[in-house]
C-alpha positions as CSV (number, residue, x, y, z in Angstrom):
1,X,-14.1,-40.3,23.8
2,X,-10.6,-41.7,24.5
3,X,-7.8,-40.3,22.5
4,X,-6.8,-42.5,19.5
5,X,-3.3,-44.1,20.8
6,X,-2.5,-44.8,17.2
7,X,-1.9,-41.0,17.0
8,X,0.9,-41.3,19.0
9,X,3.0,-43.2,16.4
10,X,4.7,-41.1,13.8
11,X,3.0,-41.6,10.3
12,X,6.1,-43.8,8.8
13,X,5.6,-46.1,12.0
14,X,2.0,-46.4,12.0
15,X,1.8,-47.2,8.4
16,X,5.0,-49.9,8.9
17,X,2.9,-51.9,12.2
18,X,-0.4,-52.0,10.5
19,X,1.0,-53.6,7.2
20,X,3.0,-55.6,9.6
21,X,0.1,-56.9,11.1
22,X,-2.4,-57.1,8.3
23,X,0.6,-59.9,6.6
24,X,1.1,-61.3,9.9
25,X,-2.6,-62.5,10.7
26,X,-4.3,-61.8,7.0
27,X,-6.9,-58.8,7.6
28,X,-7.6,-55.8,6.5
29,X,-6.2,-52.1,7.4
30,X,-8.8,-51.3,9.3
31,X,-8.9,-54.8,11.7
32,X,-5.5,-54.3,12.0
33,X,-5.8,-50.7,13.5
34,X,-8.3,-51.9,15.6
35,X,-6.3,-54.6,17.3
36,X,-3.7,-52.7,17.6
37,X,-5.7,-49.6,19.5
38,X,-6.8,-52.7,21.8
39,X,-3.1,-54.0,22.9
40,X,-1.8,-50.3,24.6
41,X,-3.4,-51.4,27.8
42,X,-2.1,-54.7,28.0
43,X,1.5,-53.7,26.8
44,X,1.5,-50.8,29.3
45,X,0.4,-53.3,32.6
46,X,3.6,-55.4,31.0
47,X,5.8,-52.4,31.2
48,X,4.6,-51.8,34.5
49,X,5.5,-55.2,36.1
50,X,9.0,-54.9,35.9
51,X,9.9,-53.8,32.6
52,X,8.3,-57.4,30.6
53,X,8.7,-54.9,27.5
54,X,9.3,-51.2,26.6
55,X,6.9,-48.8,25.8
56,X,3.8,-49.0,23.8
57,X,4.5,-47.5,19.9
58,X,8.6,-48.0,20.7
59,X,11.0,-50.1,18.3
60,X,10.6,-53.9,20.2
61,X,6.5,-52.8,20.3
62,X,6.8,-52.9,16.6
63,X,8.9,-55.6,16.0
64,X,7.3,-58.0,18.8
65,X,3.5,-57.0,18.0
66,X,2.9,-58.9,14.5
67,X,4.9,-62.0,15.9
68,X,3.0,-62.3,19.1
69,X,-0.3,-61.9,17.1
70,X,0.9,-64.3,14.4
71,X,1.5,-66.8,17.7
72,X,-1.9,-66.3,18.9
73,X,-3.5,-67.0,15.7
74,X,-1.6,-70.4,15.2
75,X,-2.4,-71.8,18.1
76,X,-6.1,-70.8,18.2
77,X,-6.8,-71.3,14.8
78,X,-4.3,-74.1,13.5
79,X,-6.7,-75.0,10.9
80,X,-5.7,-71.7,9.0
81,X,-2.6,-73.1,8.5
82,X,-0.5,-70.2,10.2
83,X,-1.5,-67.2,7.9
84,X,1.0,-64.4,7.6
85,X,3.8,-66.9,8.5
């Protein structure tokens, strides 16, 4: 089994992104965990072209995660009238 990347974040932080994202794109605790588990590989390939963004779990990761998802859920789902926003 692969380690949990979420372990990685210091409690505080952990607790901060996943209400962050739970407001940002309405779901629960657990979705939210689950989602954001699933965007360490694409943020590290980012941080490996060139420095696109720092490093998984950092401050900008934090700050930048809920927003981008928020993004993505607009323009896929426009009917839900941009949740979270």
């Amino acid at each position: 089994m692969h380690p949990d990347p979420l372990e990685d974040l210091p409690p505080a932080s952990r607790a901060e992104l996943t209400a962050a994202v739970c407001a940002a794109i309405d779901v629960d605790p657990a979705t939210a965990e689950d989602i954001i588990r699933s965007t360490e590989p694409f943020w590290e390939a980012m941080e490996r072209a060139g420095g696109l963004v720092d490093t998984w779990g950092g401050g900008e990761f934090c700050q930048v995660l809920p927003r981008v998802l928020s993004y993505i859920e607009s323009v896929a789902n426009p009917e839900r009238g941009g949740v979270g926003h």
